[in-house]
Structures are given as structure tokens and as C-alpha cells.
C-alpha positions as CSV (number, residue, x, y, z in Angstrom):
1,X,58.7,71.6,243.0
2,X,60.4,68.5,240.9
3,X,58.5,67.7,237.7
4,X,56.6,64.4,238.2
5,X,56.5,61.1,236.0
6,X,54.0,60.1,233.8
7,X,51.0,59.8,235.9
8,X,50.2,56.1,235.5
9,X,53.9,55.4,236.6
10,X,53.6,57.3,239.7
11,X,50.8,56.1,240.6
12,X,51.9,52.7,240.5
13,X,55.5,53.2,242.4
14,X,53.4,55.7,245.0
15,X,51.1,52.7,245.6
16,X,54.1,50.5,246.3
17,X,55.8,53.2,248.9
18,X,52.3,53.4,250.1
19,X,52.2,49.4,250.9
20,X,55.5,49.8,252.6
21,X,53.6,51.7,255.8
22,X,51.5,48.5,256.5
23,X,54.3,46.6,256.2
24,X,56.3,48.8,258.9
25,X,52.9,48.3,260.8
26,X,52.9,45.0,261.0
27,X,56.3,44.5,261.8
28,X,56.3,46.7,264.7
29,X,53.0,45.0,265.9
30,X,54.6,41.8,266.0
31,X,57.8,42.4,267.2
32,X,55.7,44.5,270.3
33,X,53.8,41.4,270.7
34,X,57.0,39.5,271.5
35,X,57.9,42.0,274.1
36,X,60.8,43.7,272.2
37,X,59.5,47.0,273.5
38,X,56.1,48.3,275.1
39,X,53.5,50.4,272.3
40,X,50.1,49.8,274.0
41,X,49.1,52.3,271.1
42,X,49.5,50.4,268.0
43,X,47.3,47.8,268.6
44,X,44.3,50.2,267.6
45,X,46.0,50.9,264.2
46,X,47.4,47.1,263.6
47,X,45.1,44.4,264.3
48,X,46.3,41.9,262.4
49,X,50.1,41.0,263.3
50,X,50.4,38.4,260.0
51,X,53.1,35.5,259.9
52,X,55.5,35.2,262.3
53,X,58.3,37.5,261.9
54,X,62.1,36.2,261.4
55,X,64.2,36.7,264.9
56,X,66.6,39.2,262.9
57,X,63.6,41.6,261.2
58,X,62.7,42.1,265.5
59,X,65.8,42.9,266.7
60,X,66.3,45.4,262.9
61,X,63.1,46.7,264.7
62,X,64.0,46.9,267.9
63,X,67.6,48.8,267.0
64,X,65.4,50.9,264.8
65,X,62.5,52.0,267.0
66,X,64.8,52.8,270.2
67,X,67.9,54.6,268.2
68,X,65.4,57.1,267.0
69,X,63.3,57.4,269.9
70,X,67.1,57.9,272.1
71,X,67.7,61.1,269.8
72,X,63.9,62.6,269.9
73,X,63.8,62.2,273.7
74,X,67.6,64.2,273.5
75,X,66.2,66.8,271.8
76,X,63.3,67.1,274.0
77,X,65.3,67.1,277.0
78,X,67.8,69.8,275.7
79,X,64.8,72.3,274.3
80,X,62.6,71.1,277.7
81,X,60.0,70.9,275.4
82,X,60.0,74.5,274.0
83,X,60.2,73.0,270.1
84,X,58.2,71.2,267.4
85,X,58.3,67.6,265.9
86,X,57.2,67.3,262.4
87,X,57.6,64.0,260.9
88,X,57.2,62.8,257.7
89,X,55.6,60.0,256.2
90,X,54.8,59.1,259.9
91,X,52.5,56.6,258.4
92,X,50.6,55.2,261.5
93,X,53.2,55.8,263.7
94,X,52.7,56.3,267.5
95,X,55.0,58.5,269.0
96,X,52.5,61.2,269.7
97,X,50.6,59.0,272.0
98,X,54.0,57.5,273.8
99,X,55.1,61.6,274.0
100,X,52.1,62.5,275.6
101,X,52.2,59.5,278.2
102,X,55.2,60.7,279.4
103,X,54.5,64.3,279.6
104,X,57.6,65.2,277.1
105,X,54.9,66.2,274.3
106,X,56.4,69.3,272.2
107,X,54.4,72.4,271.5
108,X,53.4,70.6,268.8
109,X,53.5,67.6,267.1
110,X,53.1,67.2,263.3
111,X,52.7,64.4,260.5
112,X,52.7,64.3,256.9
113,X,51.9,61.4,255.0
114,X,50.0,60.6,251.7
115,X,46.8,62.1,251.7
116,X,45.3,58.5,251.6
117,X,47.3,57.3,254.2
118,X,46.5,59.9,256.5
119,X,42.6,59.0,255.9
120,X,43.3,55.7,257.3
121,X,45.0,57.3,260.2
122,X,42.3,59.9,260.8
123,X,39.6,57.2,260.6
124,X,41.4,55.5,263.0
125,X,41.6,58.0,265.7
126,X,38.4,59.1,265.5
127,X,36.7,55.8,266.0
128,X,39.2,54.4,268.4
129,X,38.6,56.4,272.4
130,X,42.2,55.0,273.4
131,X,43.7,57.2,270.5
132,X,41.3,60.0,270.5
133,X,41.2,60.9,274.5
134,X,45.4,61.8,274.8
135,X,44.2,64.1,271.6
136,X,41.4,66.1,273.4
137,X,42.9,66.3,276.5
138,X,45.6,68.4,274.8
139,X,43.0,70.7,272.9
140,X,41.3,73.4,275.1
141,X,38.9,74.5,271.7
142,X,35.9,72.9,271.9
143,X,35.9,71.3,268.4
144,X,39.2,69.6,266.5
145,X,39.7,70.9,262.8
146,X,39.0,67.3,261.0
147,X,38.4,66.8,257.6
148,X,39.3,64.0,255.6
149,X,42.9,64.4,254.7
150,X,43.6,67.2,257.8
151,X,43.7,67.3,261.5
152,X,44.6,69.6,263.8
153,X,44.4,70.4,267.2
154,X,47.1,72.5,270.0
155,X,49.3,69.9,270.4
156,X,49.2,67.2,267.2
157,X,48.6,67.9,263.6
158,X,48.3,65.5,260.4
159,X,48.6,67.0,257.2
160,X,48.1,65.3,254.0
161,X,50.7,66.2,251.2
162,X,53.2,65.2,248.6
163,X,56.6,66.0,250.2
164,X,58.0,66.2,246.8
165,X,55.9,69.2,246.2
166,X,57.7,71.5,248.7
167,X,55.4,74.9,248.1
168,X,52.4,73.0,249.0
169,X,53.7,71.1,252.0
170,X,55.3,74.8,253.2
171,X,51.7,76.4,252.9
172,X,49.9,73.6,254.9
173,X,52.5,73.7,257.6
174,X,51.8,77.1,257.8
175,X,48.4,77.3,257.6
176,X,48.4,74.7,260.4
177,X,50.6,77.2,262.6
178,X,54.2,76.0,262.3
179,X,56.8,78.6,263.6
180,X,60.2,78.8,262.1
181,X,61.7,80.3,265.0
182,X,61.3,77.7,267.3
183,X,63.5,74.4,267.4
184,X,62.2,71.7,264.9
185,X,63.2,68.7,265.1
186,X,62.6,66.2,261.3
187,X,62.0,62.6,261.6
188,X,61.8,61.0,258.6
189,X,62.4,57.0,258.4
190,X,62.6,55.2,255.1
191,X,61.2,57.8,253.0
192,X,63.6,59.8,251.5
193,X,64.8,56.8,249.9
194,X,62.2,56.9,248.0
195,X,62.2,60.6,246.0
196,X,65.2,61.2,243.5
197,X,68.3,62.2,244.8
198,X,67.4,65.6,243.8
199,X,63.6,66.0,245.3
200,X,65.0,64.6,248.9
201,X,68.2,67.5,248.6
202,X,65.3,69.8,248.0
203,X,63.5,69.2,251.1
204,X,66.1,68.9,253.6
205,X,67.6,72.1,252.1
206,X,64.3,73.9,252.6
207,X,64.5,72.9,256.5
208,X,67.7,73.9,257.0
209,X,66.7,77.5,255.1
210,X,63.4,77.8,256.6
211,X,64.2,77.2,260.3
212,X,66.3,78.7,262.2
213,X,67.7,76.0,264.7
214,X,66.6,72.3,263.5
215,X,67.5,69.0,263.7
216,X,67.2,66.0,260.9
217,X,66.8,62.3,261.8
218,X,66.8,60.1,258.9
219,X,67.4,56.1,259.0
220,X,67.3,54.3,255.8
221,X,69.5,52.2,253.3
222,X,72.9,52.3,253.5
223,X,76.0,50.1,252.1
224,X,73.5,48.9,249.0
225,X,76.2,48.5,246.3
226,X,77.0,45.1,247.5
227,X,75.8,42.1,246.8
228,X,73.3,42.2,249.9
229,X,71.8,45.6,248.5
230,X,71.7,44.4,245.5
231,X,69.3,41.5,246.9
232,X,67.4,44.2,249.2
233,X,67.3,46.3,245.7
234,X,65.9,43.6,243.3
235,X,63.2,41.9,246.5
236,X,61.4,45.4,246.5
237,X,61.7,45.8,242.4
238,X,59.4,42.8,242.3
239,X,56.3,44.7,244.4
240,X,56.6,47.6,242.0
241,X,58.7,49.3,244.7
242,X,61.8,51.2,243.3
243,X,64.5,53.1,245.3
244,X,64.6,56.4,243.7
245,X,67.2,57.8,245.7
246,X,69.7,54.7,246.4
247,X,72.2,56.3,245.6
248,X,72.3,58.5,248.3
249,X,72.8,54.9,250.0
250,X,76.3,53.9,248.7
251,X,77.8,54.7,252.5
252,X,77.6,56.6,255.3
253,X,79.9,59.4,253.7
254,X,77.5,59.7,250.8
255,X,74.2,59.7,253.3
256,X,76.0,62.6,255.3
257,X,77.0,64.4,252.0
258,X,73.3,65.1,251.3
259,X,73.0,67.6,254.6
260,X,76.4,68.9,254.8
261,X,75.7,70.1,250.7
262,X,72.6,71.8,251.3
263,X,73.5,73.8,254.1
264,X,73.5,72.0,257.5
265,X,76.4,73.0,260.5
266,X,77.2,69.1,261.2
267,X,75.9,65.9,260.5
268,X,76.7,62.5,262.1
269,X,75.8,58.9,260.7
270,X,75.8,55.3,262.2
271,X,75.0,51.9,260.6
272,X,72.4,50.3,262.8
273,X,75.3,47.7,263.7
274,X,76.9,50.6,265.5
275,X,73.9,51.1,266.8
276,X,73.1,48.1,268.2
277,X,75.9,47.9,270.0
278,X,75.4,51.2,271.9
279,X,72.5,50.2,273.2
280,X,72.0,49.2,276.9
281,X,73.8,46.2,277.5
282,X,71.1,45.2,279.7
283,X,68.1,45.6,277.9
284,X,69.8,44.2,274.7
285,X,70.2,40.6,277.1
286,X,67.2,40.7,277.2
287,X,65.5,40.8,273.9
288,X,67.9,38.4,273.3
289,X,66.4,36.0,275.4
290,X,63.0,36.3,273.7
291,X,63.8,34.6,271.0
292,X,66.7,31.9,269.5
293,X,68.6,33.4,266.7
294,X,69.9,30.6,265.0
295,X,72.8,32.4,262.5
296,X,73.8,35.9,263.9
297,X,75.4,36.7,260.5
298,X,71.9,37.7,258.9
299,X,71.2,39.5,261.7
300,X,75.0,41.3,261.4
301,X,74.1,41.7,257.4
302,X,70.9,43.3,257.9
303,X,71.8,46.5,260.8
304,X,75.0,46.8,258.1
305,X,72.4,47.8,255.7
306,X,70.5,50.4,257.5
307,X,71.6,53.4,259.3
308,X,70.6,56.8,260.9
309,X,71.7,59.9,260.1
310,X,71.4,63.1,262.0
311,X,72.0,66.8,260.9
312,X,71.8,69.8,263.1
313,X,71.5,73.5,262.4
314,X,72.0,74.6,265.7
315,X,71.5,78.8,265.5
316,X,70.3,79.3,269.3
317,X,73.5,77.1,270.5
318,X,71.4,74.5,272.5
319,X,73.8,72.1,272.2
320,X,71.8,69.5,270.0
321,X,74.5,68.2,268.0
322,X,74.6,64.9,269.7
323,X,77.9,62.9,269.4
């Protein structure tokens, strides 16, 4: 486990990551609202939407939400199923709920967040029916396990731990019936970014020893030397909000050095530019049309800056190193 700051500082910058979830929230509430993409789901988590959103944060969004959901449906697809989710700092994400809609759930599905976070979430679900029916119609027990920072059930599981404390976050998962044998698949989106270079090498080195075949997702910074990550650098330094582990963000080489030095097969890595433009044409003429983006070069500066990076370890041969 990595020694931890002085405990008024980490409480502090954990605060600040800890705001960062709402503010994903919100965004993603918005930009559904505008008919970017369809989450009937996250209105139960999100009431409030806030200020209107800039054209350019939607369509960062957009790119974001359906590049990682285009690689977690591959994986699905390729293990039919037969494999586990787990991701982390899933804040009030809603994949669970979209999974289960379209019959493509995994054996199970797990989260880890903050333990306060996941209180939020927890309360949430079970106060909300729309949230809390998909969950029970996957459980055949006739009680969940639910405490405050814990749920479990068959087919979804929220855990709350520090993922910077490996040994505790390995004990939960197993306590909560995670098998190493079966296909994993990690998801983790703008959080390793925020653990030291060394405390994020830790963790996806303990996936790729742990389980045998896996698969890492990660999107977050990239290209933040320049004067543009600079800006992105210094905005969040004024909320209290430091990048621990920018450095790891320098480029896509450096993003993909991370898993091919702790002991993954492959790795690939797009910026969300690159991204963007693999999209279907079709669909991306369309969000266009909801909105007028007045300057496309933001919008050009902004996927530049951002990109996702997969890993594979791929033991049983499945074929999940997707290209």
C-alpha cells in the first residue's frame, strides 16, 4: 500500500476528486438532456442539470461516453457474457442499468468508489424503484447484502474503498466473490489521474498479476505539457484539485508505457480526436445538428487533451485485443 500524506492534506485534495463525480454527473445529465445520447437512468441520480453546458464540453461527452461503451460492449460480445466488470471510481455511473436493459449484463458487475460516494449511490438506489427493480430482478436471495458503504447482490456489487490501498480493495473484492479466473474487464475514467504515478502503476500491475485474462480501459489527460494543459492544470489547482499523476499524461507513448511496464501483453491508445472521428458518421451528423458550434478549434483542443487507453492480458486467447 503507498504511504499517505498528512491527513489534513488528503482530506482536502480527496474532497476535491470527490467533487469531480458531480461534476461528471451533471455534465452527462445535461448533455442527455440535449439528446446527445439516451440514459433514462441518470435522471434518478442527477436532478439538477445546472447552467447550460458549452457545445464542445457535449460533444467531449458524447466522444467519451460512446468510445468506452464501444469497447465494453466488444468485450461482452467476445466473452458472450461469461466475464466480470469492475469499475472504479464508477461514481454514479449507469452502465449497470443500460447492461441489464439490454440483456448483455456480465456475471457480475462491480464498483468502487469512495466510501462516501458510494453512500450517496446506495441511498439512491434504495429509495428510487426505477434503480432498485433491474437490481432485484437479478438477485434470486431473498434479501440484498446493504449496509451503508456495501452492496451486493448476483449480478451488481458496490464496494466502498480507497484504491490506493490495494490489500484492502483485494479483500473486499474477494469477500464479495470476485474470481480471478474469469475475464475482467477494468474501467476506470479520470481517476488514475488522480493517485501518484507510482500508486496508479501499483494497481494496474496488481490486475494484470491477479487475473488471468483482463482487459484495462482507462481515458483521462493526455498531451498536458502544452500550453492548453497547462490551463486545464492550473483551472483545477484553483478547486483544491491537483493531478497527482500528470505525468503519466505527457502523450500517448507515456499513457501506454504505464501497462506495457507492469506487465500487460499489448496496449493501444487514442486521443479522443481520433476518436471522434471513428465514430459513425451518421450519428456524429447528427449530434451535430443539436447544437451550433460556433469555433470548432476548442472543440479540436479539447478531444486533443483526452484520450483512452486500453491494455489486454489476454491468457485464454479470446481475441480481446481490439485494434
Amino acid at each position: 500500500m503507498a504511504s499517505r500524506p498528512p491527513v489534513a492534506d488528503s482530506d482536502v485534495a480527496d474532497e476535491a476528486v470527490r467533487s469531480t463525480c458531480d461534476d461528471a454527473s451533471i455534465c452527462k445529465r445535461f448533455a442527455t438532456s440535449q439528446g446527445y445520447w439516451t440514459d433514462p437512468y441518470i435522471q434518478y441520480f442527477v436532478r439538477q442539470m445546472g447552467e447550460r453546458k458549452a457545445p464542445e464540453i457535449n460533444r467531449g461527452y458524447y466522444a467519451r461516453v460512446q468510445g468506452m461503451s464501444h469497447l465494453l460492449d466488444a468485450f461482452l460480445k467476445r466473452t458472450q457474457c461469461d466475464c466480470q466488470v469492475v469499475n472504479l471510481g464508477a461514481g454514479l455511473d449507469t452502465t449497470f442499468w443500460r447492461l441489464k436493459a439490454e440483456n448483455t449484463l456480465p456475471k457480475k458487475y462491480f464498483e468502487v468508489d469512495f466510501p462516501m460516494i458510494v453512500a450517496r449511490k446506495i441511498h439512491h438506489i434504495k429509495t428510487k424503484p426505477p434503480l432498485s427493480k433491474p437490481l432485484i430482478e437479478t438477485h434470486s436471495a431473498d434479501s440484498l447484502l446493504l449496509d451503508g458503504h456495501n452492496l451486493d447482490s448476483d449480478r451488481y456489487c458496490i464496494i466502498g474503498a480507497d484504491l490506493r490501498d490495494i490489500s484492502s480493495l483485494e479483500e473486499k473484492l474477494r469477500k464479495f466473490q470476485i474470481i480471478t479466473e474469469l475475464p475482467t474487464l477494468f474501467l476506470s475514467e479520470c481517476v488514475l489521474v488522480y493517485m501518484t504515478p507510482e500508486q496508479s502503476s501499483r494497481l494496474v500491475h496488481w490486475v494484470a498479476n491477479t487475473f488471468h485474462t483482463a482487459m484495462f480501459i482507462n481515458y483521462e489527460q493526455v498531451n498536458m505539457a502544452d500550453r492548453f494543459g497547462q490551463v486545464m492544470i492550473e483551472n483545477l489547482q484553483s478547486r483544491q484539485c491537483n493531478l497527482a499523476g500528470v505525468d503519466v499524461c505527457q502523450s500517448l507513448d507515456s499513457q501506454k508505457e504505464r501497462f506495457l511496464l507492469t506487465g500487460w501483453e499489448s496496449v493501444n491508445a487514442l486521443d479522443m480526436m481520433a476518436v471522434y472521428g471513428l465514430l459513425p458518421q451518421e450519428d456524429i451528423s447528427r449530434i451535430e445538428r443539436l447544437e451550433f458550434l460556433d469555433e470548432k478549434e476548442l472543440l479540436h483542443q479539447l478531444l486533443q487533451h483526452y484520450s483512452i487507453c486500453w491494455a489486454v492480458k489476454d491468457t485464454l486467447s479470446l481475441g480481446i485485443n481490439f485494434t
